[in-house]
C-alpha positions in Angstrom: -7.8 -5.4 13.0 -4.0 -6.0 13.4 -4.8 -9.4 11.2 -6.5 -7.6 8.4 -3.7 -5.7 7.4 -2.5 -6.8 3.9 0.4 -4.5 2.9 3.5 -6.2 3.0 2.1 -9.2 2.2 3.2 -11.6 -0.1 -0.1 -14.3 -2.0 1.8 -16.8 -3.8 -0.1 -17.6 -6.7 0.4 -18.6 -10.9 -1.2 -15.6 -12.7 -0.1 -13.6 -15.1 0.3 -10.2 -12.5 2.6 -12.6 -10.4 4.9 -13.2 -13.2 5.3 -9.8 -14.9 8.8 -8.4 -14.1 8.7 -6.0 -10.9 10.1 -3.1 -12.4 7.0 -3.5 -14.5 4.6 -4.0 -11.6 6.4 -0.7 -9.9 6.4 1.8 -13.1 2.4 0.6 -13.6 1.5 1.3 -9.5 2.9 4.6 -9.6 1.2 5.9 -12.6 -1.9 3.9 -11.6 -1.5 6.2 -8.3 -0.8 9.6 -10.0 -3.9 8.6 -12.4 -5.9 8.7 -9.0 -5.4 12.6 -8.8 -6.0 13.6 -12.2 -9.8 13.7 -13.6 -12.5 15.5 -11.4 -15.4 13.5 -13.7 -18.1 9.9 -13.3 -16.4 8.6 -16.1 -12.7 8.4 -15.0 -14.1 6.9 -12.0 -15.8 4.5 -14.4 -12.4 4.0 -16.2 -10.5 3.4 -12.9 -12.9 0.7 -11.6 -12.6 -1.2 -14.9 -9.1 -1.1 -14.9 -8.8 -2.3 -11.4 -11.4 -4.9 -11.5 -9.3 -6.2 -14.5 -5.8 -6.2 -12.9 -7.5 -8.0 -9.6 -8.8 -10.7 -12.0 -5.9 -11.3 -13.9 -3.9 -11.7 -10.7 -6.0 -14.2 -9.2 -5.9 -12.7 -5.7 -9.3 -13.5 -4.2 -11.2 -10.0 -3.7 -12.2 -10.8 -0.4 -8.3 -10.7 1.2 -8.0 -7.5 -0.6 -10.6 -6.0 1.0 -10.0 -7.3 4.2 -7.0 -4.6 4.3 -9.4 -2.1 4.2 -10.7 -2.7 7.7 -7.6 -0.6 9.2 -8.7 2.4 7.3 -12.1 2.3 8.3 -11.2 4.8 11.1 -9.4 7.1 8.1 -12.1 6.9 5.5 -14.5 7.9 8.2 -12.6 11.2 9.2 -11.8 12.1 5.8 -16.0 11.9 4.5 -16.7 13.9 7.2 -14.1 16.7 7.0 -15.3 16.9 3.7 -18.9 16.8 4.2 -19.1 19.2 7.0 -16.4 21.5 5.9 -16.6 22.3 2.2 -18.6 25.3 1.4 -20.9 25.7 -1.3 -25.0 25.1 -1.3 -26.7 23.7 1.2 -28.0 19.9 1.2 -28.8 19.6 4.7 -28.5 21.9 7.8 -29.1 22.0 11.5 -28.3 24.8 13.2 -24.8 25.8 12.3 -24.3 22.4 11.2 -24.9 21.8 7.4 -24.1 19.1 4.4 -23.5 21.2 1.1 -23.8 19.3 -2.5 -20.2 20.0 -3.2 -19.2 18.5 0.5 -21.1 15.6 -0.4 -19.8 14.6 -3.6 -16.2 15.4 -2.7 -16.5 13.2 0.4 -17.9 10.2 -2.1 -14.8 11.0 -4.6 -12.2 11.4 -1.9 -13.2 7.8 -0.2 -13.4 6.1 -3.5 -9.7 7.7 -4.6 -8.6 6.4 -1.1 -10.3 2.9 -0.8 -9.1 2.7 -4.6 -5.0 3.5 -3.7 -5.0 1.3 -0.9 -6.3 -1.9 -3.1 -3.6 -0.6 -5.7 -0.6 -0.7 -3.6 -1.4 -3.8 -1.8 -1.4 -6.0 -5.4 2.1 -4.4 -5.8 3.4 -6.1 -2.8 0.6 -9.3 -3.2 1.7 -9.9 -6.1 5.6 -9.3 -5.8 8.4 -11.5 -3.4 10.1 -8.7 -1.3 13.4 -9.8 -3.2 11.8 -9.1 -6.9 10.4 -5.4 -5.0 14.4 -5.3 -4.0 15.6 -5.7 -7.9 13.1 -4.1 -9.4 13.8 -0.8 -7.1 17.6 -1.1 -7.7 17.0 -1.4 -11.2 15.1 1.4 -11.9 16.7 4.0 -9.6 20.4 2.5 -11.1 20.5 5.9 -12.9 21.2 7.8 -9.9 24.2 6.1 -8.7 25.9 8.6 -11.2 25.6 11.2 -8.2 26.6 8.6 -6.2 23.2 8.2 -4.3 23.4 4.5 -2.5 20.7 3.1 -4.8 21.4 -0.4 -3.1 21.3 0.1 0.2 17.7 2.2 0.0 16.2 -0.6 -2.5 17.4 -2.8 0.8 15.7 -0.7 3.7 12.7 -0.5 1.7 12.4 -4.6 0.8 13.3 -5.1 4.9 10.7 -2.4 5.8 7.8 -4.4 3.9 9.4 -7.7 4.4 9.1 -6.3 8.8 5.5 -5.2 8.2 3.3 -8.5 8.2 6.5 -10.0 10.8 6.0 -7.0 13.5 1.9 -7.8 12.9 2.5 -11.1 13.7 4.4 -10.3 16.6 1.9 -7.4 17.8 -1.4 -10.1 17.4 1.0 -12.7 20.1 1.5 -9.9 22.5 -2.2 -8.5 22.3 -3.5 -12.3 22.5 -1.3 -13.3 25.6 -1.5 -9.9 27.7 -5.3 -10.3 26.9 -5.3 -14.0 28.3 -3.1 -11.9 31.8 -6.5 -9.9 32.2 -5.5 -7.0 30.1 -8.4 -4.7 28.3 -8.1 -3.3 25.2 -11.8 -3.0 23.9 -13.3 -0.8 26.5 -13.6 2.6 27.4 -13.2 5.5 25.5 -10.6 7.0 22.7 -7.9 8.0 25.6 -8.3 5.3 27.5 -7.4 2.7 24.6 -4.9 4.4 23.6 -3.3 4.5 27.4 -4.1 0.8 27.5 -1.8 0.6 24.2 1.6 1.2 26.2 1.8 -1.9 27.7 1.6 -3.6 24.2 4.7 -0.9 22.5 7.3 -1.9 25.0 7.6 -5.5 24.4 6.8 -4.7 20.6 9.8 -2.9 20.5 12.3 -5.1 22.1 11.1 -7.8 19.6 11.5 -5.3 17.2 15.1 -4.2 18.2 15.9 -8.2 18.6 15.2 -9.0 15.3 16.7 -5.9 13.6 19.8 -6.7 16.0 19.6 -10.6 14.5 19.3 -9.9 11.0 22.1 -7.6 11.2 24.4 -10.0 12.7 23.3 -12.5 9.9 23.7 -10.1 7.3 27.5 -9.4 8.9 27.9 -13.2 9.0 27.3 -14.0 5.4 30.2 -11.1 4.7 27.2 -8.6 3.3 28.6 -5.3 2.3 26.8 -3.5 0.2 25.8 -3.3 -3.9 29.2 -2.5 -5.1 30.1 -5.7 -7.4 27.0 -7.4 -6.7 26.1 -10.1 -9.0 22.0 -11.3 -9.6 21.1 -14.9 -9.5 18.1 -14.0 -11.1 19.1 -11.1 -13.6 16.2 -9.4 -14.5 14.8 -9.8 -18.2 11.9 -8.1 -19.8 9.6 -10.2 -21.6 7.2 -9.9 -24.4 4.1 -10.0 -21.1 5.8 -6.6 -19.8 5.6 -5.1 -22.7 1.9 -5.8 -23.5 1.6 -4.7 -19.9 3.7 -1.2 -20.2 1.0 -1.1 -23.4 -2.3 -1.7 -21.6 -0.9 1.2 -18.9 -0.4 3.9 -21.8 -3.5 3.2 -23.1 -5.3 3.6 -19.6 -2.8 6.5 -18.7 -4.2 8.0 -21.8 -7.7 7.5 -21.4 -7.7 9.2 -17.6 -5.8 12.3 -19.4 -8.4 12.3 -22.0 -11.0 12.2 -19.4 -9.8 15.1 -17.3 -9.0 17.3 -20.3 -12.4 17.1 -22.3 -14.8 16.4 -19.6 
């Protein structure tokens, strides 16, 4: 499970997602998020799926390694289709004893998992698609306004490009230490819930020392290389908008507007 985790990820590829700018890529996956939460009806789900099947093709990631990152929800999805199914009120689709499945339950449970499965896929072409250094511009870029209050727009953009650049690293790290404590006799598979999880605090220790090393090294590079801060900065790569963003900011108004539309009349 630990290896099917794509967020963070980077999938180098030549598509036309890849090379939109990342400000771009960023302003699209948050609306394409709060788009999630705002029809109730078939057809925005309809609307959704189209839109999504469309981005996934056009940035050549195969479908099968986006899925794959779906595996470590399983355990989420699961939890939320039955909280839903069991605990929604309204009329009854199946009951035993106290125990019943209403309609409402039912179909919120099929929505909710959908809107869930659906997000996770969306975020994880962000960061597929995107170099942790274009996520770092790209944030810096578009929160710029707010170093007016003097908010440290640099350093944030920073912690969040380390944080994802640490995710598929610390993975890495955690399958090595799971693999060799396994190969020492260690269990991690049987017995039930508590037990795994007691069985888990061998494997945390170790995972964070490596983590504190490596936070500890890339500090001393940074320090090294005379890093301090955004103030005077310059860009190798300045960012530029080209005529592909704005057919892009284009497509997302027209699908922002359709998912309105949808919510509204139906």
């Amino acid at each position: 499970m630990i290896r099917d985790i794509t967020i963070g990820q980077y999938y180098p590829q030549d598509s036309v997602i890849h090379r939109l700018d990342p400000r771009t890529k960023l302003v699209g996956t948050l609306v394409y998020i709060i788009s999630l939460f705002l029809f109730h009806n078939f057809m925005g789900y309809i609307i959704v799926t189209l839109f999504l099947a469309g981005m996934i093709h056009a940035s050549k990631v195969p479908f099968r390694f986006m899925v794959k990152g779906l595996r470590a929800i399983i355990v989420l999805l699961m939890i939320t289709v039955l909280f839903n199914m069991f605990l929604t009120p309204g009329e009854p689709l199946v009951q035993v004893g106290f125990i019943q499945i209403t309609k409402e339950g039912a179909r919120i449970a099929v929505f909710m998992s959908i809107r869930l499965v659906y997000l996770i896929i969306g975020s994880s072409m962000m960061t597929l698609t995107t170099t942790p250094n274009q996520l770092t511009d790209g944030l810096e870029s578009l929160l710029a306004p707010l170093k007016r209050v003097k908010v440290p727009v640099h350093e944030i953009a920073m912690m969040m490009s380390i944080a994802l650049r640490f995710i598929p690293i610390l993975l890495e790290e955690t399958d090595k230490i799971m693999k060799a404590q396994i190969a020492r006799g260690a269990d991690f598979e049987s017995g039930n819930l508590i037990k795994k999880a007691k069985s888990l605090i061998p494997l945390l220790v170790p995972l964070f020392i490596s983590a504190f090393r490596r936070a500890n090294d890339l500090a001393m590079a940074m320090e090294a290389r005379c890093y301090s801060g955004g103030e005077g900065r310059t860009k190798m790569k300045p960012l530029l908008y080209q005529m592909n963003d704005y057919r892009a900011y284009a497509i997302v108004g027209v699908y922002l507007a359709a998912i309105i539309a949808m919510g509204i009349l139906l």
